[in-house]
C-alpha positions in Angstrom: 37.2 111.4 111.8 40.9 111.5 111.5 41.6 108.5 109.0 45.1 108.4 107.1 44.3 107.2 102.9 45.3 103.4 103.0 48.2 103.3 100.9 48.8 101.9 97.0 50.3 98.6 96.8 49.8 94.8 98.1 49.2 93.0 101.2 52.3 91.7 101.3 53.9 88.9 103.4 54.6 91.2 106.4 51.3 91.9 107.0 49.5 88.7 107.2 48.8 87.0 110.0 51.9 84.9 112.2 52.6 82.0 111.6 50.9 82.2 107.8 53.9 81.7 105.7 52.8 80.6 101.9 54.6 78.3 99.9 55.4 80.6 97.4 57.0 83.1 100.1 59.5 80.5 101.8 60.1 79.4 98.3 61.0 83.1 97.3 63.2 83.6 100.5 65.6 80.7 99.5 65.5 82.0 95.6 66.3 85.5 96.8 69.5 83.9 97.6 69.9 80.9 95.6 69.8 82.9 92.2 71.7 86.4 93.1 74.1 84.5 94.3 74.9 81.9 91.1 74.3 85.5 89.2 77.0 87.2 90.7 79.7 84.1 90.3 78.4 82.9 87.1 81.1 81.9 84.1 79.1 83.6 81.5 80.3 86.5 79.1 79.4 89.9 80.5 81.7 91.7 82.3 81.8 91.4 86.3 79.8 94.7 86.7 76.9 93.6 84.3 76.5 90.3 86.3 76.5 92.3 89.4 73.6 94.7 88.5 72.1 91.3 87.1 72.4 89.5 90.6 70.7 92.6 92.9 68.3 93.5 90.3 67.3 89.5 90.4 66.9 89.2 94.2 64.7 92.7 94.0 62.4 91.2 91.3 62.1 87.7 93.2 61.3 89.6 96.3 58.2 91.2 94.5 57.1 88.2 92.7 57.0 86.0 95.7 56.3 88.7 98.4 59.5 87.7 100.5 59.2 90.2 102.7 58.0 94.0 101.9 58.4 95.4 98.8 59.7 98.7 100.2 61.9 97.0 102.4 63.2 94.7 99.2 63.9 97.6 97.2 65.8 99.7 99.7 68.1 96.9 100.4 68.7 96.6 96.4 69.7 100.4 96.2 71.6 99.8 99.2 73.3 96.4 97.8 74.1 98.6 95.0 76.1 101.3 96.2 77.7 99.1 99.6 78.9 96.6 97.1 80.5 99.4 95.0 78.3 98.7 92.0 77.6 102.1 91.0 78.1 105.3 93.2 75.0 106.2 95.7 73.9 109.1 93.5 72.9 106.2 91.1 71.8 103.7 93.6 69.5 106.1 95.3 69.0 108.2 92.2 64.8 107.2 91.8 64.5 109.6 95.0 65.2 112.4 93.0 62.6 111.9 90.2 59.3 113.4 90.2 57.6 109.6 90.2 57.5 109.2 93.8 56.8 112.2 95.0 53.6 112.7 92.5 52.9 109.3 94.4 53.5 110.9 97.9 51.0 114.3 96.7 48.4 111.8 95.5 48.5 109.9 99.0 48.3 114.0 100.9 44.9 114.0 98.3 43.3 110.9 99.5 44.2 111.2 103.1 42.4 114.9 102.8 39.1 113.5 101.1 39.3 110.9 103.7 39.6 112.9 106.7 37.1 115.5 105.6 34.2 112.8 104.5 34.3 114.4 100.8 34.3 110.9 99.5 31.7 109.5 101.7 29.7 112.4 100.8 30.4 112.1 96.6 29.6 108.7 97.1 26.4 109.2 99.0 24.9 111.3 96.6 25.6 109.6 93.6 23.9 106.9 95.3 21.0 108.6 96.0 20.8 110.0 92.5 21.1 106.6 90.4 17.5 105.1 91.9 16.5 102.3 94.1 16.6 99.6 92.0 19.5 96.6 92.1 20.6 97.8 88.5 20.7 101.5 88.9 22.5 100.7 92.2 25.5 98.7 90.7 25.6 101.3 88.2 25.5 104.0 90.9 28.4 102.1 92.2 30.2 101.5 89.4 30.1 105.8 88.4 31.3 106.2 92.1 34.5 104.3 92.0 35.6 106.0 88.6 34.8 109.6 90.3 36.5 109.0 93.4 39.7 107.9 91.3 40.2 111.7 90.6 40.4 111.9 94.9 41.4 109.1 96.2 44.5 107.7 94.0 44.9 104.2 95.9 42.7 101.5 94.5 43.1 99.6 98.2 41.6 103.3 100.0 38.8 103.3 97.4 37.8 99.7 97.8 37.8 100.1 101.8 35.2 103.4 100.9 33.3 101.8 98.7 32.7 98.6 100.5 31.7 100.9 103.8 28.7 102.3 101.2 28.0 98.7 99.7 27.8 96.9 103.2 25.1 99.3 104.1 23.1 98.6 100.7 23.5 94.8 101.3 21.9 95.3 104.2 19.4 97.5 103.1 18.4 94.9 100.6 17.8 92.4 103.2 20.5 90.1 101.9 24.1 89.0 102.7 27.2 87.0 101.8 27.0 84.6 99.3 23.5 86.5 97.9 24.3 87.4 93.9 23.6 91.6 95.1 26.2 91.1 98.0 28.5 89.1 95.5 27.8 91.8 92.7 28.5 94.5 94.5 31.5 93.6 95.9 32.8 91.9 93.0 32.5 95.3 90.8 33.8 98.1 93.0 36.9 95.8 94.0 37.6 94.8 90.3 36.9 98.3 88.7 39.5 100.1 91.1 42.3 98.2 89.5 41.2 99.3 85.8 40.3 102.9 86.6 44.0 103.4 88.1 45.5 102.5 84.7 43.0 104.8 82.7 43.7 108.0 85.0 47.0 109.2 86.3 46.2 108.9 89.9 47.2 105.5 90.8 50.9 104.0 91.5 50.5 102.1 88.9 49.7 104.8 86.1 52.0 107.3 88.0 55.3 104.3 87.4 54.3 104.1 84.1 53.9 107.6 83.4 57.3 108.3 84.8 59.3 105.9 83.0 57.5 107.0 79.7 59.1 110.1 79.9 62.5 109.1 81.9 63.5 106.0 79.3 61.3 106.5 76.2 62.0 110.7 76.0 58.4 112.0 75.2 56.5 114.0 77.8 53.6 112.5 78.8 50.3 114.9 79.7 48.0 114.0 82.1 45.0 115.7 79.4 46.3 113.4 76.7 46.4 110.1 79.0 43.2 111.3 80.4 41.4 111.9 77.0 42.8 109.1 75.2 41.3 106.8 77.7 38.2 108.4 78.5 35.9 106.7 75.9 37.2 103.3 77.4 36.1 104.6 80.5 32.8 105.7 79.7 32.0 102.1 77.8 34.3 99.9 80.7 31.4 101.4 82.9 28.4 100.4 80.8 29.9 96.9 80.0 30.8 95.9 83.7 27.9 96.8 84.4 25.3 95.3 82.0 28.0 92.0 82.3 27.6 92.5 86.1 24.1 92.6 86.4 24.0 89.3 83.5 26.3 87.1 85.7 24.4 87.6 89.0 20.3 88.2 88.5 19.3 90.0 91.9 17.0 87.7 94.3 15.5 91.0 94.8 15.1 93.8 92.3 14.5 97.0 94.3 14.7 98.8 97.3 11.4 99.0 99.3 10.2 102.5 100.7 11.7 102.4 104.0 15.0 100.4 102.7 15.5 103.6 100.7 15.6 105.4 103.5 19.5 104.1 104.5 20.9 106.7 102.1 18.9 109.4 103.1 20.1 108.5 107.0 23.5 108.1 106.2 23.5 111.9 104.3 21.9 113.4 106.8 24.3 112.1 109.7 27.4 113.4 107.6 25.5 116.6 108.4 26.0 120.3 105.5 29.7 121.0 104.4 31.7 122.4 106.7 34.9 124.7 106.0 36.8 121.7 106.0 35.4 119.5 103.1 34.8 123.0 101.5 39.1 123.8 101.0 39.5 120.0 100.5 37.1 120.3 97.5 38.4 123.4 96.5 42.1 122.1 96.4 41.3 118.8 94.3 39.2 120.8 92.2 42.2 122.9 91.1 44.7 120.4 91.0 42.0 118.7 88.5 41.8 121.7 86.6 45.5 122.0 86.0 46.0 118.6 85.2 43.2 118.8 82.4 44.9 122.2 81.4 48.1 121.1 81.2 48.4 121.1 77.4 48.1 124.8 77.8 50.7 125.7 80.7 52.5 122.1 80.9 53.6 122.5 84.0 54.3 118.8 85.2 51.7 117.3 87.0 53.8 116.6 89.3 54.4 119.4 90.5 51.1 119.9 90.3 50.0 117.1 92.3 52.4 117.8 95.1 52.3 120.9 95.5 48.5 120.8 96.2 49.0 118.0 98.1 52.0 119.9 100.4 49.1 123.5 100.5 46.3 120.7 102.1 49.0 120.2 105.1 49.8 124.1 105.2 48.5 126.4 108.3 44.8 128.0 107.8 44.6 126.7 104.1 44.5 123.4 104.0 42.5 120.4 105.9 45.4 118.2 107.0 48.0 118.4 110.2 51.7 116.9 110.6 49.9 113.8 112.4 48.0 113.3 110.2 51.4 113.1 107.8 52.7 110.8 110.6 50.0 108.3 109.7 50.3 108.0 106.3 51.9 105.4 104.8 55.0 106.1 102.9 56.6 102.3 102.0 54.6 102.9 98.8 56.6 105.8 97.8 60.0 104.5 99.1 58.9 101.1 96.6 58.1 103.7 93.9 61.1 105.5 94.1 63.5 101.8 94.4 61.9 100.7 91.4 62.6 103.7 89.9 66.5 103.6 91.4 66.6 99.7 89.4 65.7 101.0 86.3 68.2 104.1 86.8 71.0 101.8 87.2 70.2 99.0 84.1 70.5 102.5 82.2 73.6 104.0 83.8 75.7 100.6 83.4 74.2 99.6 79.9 72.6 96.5 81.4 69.1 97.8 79.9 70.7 97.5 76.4 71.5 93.7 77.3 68.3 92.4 78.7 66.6 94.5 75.7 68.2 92.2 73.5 68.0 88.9 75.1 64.3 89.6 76.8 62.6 91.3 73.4 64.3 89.4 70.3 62.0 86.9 70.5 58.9 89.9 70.3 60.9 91.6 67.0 59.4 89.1 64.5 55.9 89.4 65.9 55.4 93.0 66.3 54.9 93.6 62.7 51.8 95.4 61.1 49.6 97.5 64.1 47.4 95.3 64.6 49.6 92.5 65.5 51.9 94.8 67.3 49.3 95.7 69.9 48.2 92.0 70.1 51.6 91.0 71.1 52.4 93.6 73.7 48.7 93.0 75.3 48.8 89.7 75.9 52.1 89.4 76.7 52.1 92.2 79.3 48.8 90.2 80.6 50.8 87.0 80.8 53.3 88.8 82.7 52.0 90.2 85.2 50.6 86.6 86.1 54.2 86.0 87.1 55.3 89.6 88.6 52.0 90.2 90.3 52.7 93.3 91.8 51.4 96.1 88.8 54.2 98.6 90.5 57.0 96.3 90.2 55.8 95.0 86.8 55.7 98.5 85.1 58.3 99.2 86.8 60.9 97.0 85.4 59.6 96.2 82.4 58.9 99.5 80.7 62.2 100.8 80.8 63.3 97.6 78.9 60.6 98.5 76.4 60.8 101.9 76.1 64.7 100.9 75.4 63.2 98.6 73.1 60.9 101.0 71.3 63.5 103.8 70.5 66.0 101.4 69.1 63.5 99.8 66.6 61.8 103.7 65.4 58.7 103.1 67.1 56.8 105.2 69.3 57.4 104.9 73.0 54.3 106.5 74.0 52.0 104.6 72.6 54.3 101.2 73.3 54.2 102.4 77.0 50.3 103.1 77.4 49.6 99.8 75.2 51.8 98.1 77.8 50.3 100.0 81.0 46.2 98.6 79.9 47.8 95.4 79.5 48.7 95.4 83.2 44.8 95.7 83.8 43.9 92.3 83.2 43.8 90.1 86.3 42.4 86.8 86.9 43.9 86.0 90.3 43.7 87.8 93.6 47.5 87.7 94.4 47.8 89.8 91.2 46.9 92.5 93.5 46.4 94.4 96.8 42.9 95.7 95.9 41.6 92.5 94.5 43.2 91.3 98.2 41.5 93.5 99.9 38.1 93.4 98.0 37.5 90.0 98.4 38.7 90.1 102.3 35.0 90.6 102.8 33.7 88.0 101.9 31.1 88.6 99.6 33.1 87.1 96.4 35.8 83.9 96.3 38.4 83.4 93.3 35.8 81.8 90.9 34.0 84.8 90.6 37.2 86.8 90.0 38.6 84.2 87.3 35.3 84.9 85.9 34.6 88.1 85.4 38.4 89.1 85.4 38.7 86.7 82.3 35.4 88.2 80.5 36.9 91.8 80.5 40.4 91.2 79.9 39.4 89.9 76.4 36.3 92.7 76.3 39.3 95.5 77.4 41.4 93.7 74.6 38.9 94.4 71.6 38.1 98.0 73.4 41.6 98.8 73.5 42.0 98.0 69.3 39.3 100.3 68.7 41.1 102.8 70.7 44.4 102.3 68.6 43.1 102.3 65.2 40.2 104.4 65.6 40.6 106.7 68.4 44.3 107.5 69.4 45.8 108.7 66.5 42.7 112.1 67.0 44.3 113.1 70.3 48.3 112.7 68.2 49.0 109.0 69.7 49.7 107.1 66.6 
């Protein structure tokens, strides 16, 4: 089956229906004007450049908040706006096209689209399945272990979600239930909400990649994808035991297990996807040693993104890898063009020392509260939480804000690492379903409506809150993060 990875990022307004306009978007359209505009003539002392870069960088922000119109589309007209209107020269407007942050986003999509196309994922997913056991809880745990594996292969939360829910609409079925049962409503609930917190615990996401890059652009440390990788893993591990037992607490199955011949769907569906071919073979092969490196990197550290596209570019390549150039035509690449404008914004509140301003009128009010540890990492979790309420899009919300931070973090002697990866888990918290493309996506079937999302989503965020302290004080200063 020839099926292009959906990409990263959220349904935006584009893509709904016609003639569904929300509130909040026509409201954003007239903003998009309204305030640019009284930014770029406003009395106020700064000098006419700095309120310039204020008034572009303020219609590209509003445009992501309210989903104007795409958020590739909103960003390109920034960096154009930028270099038309003779703000800064195009080598600055554009200049997030030339960092690796995007294009480790673009490799990442070439490794999905290749696990997809080859039915690697259906097939990992399959025999996890059929591993975990018949039973409702072994099942949602069997799930659960599925969606943090395929993370490594499939980097875009939405693509994992649309895999998943292909595996979980068969086992609904196969337990003789349907929307609105608690299994249905479980099971969707949990693959849909886990996708969003695995992408900020593994460098594979869009999210985790933005973050990663601005870590190292702004805050000046390199930034490993072993270290990120280990220093979250035990969050992983017990993220996966807690959804799970909070999972299984919240909605009691009307039926506990499988029956014989209900079983029987995995074994089916296995045996339809038929032994490995030479396809799914190289596909495996490739991820595996793009894995490898990335966990080796400590050793070599050659930049994982070099690593990531360059595996992703030998999957395209004549009698090596799995993909063709129509299969590149498919793919979606306004991710990476968002990526790389967020990236450009940032660029340019360095280059004309507007970073340095909005450090110091956005953070002052954070100084006095980031005091001992403790409170420090109680501030910037909660407040990155509260956030991203209002800039719901993770990409544009890293994206922005961690440069400012990272800014922040050098000029006050504190460690932009872990400020930035502090920040990044803060992002993982949602409660509402606009917060995000996969939660979008996940509940587009049906099986789950927003009180079930409030609910669990409010749950973990304050469970991922006390994990997240342990990891701090007890954890992250073994693997040098301190």
């Amino acid at each position: 089956m020839n099926t292009a990875v959906a990409a990263p990022g959220p349904v935006t307004a584009a893509e709904r229906p016609a003639g569904m306009t929300p509130t909040r978007v026509a409201v954003g359209r007239v903003l998009c004007v309204a305030v640019p505009l009284a930014l770029w003539f406003a009395p106020i002392d700064v000098d006419a450049r700095t309120r310039h870069v204020l008034a572009i960088a303020a219609f590209m922000i509003l445009s992501w908040i309210t989903e104007a119109m795409d958020y590739a589309l909103a960003g390109f007209i920034g960096c154009y706006l930028y270099w038309a209107l003779g703000v800064v020269p195009f080598g600055v407007a554009f200049s997030g096209f030339a960092t690796d942050t995007p294009w480790f986003l673009f490799g990442a999509a070439l490794f999905g689209a290749m696990a997809t196309k080859t039915g690697l994922a259906r097939r990992i997913a399959f025999v996890v399945m059929q591993r975990v056991g018949r039973t409702y809880a072994r099942v949602l745990l069997g799930l659960i272990i599925t969606d943090f594996l395929l993370t490594f292969i499939i980097p875009s939360g939405i693509a994992r979600v649309v895999v998943m829910s292909a595996i979980a609409l068969g086992l609904v079925e196969a337990f003789g239930v349907g929307p609105g049962s608690n299994i249905g409503r479980a099971m969707f609930l949990i693959i849909t909400y886990a996708a969003g917190l695995f992408d900020k615990m593994i460098i594979a996401g869009a999210a985790s990649i933005t973050a990663r890059g601005a870590i190292e652009r702004v805050g000046g440390v390199e930034v490993l994808w072993s270290r990120w990788f280990l220093a979250y893993l035990p969050c992983d591990i017990i993220t996966i035991l807690i959804a799970w037992r909070l999972t299984l607490w919240l909605y009691p199955p009307e039926k506990e297990s499988f029956t014989r011949d209900e079983a029987a769907y995995l074994e089916r569906e296995i045996h339809r996807m038929g032994s490995w071919n030479a396809a799914s073979t190289r596909a495996a092969v490739l991820i595996a040693l793009a894995i490898g490196l990335w966990l080796t990197d400590f050793l070599h550290h050659i930049s994982p993104s070099i690593i990531g596209l360059g595996v992703g570019l030998a999957a395209v390549l004549p009698g090596i890898g799995v993909l063709t150039v129509d299969d590149m035509k498919r793919m979606n690449y306004l991710p990476v063009f968002f990526v790389a404008a967020a990236v450009s914004m940032g660029e340019v509140l360095v280059q004309t020392k507007t970073l340095e301003l909005l450090t110091s009128l956005l953070l002052t009010w954070m100084e006095p509260l980031l005091g001992s540890l403790l409170q420090s990492t109680l501030v910037l979790y909660w407040t990155a939480f509260v956030y991203h309420i209002f800039l719901a899009s993770e990409i544009s919300m890293l994206g922005t804000s961690l440069p400012v931070l990272m800014n922040f973090a050098k000029s006050h002697g504190m460690d932009p690492l872990l400020i930035g990866m502090i920040w990044t888990f803060g992002a993982g918290g949602k409660l509402f379903a606009y917060q995000s493309g996969v939660l979008i996506v996940g509940m587009s079937y049906g099986y789950f409506d927003s009180r079930d999302l409030f609910r669990l989503g409010a749950l973990l965020t304050v469970i991922q809150c006390a994990l997240l302290l342990l990891l701090v004080f007890l954890y992250w200063p073994l693997v040098g993060i301190r």
